[in-house]
C-alpha positions as CSV (number, residue, x, y, z in Angstrom):
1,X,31.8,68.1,-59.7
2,X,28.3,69.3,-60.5
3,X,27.9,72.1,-62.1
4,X,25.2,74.6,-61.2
5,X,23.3,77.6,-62.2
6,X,25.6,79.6,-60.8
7,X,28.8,78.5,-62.0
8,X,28.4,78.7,-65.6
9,X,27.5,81.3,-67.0
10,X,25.6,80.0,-70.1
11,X,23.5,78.4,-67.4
12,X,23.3,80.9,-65.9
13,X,22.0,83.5,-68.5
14,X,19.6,80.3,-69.8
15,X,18.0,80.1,-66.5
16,X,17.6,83.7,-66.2
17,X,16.0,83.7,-69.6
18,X,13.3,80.6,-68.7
19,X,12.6,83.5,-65.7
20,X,12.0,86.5,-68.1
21,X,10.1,84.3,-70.7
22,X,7.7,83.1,-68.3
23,X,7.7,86.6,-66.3
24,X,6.4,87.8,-70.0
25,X,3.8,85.1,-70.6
26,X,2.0,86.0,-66.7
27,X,2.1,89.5,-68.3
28,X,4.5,91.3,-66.4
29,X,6.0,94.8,-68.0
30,X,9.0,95.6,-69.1
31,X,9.8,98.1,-66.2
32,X,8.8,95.3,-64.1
33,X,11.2,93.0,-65.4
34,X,13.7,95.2,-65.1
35,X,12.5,96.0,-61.6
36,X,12.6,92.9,-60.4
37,X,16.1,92.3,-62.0
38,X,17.9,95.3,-60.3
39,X,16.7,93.9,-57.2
40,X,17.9,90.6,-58.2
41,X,21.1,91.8,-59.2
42,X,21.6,93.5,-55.7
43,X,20.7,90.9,-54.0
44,X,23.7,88.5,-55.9
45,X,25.9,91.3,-55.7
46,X,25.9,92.1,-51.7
47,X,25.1,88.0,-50.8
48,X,26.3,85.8,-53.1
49,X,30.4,84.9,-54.2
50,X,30.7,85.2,-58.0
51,X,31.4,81.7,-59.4
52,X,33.2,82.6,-62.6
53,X,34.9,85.3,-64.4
54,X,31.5,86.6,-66.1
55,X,30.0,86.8,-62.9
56,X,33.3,88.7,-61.3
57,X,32.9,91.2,-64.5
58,X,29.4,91.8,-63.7
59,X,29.6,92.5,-60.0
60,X,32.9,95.1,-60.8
61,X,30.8,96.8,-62.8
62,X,27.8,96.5,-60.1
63,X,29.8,98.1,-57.4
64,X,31.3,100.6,-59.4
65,X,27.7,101.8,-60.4
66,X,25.3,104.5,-58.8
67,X,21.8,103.6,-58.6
68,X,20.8,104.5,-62.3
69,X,24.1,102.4,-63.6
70,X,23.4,99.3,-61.4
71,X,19.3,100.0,-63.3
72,X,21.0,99.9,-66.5
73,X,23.1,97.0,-65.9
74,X,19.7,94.9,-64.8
75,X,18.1,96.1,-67.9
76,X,20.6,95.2,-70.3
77,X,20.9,92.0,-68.8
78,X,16.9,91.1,-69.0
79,X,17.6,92.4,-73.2
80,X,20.3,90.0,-73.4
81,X,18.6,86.8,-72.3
82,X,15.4,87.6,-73.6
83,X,17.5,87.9,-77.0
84,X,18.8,84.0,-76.7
């Protein structure tokens, strides 16, 4: 079986950090990173089936968030990839 972006989660976090790397290099801000990641995150979160226990984390902790938490959550997860 093929694996794809969305069904591991090192992939995953890889191709999200390719996403932020470049977003920084066309000189996007931080608050629009993280902008465009909360609306990213919502987006997966209300359309999209987590594929693996990461993803089933993230999304509990998603839905369990107000607006701010759910802003957090993006944030922190632009600040991890952009770490790797």
């Amino acid at each position: 079986m093929a694996t794809t972006v969305l069904t591991v989660f090192d992939k995953w976090k890889q191709f999200l950090g390719e996403k932020v790397d470049q977003a920084e290099r066309v000189g996007m801000s931080d608050d629009m990173i993280s902008k465009v990641a909360f609306h990213i995150g919502d987006f997966l979160a209300n359309k999209v089936d987590p594929q693996n226990v990461e993803e089933h984390v993230i999304k509990q902790l998603w839905d369990a968030g107000n607006e701010e938490e759910k802003r957090v959550i993006a944030r922190l997860m632009v600040k991890m990839v952009d770490k790797d």
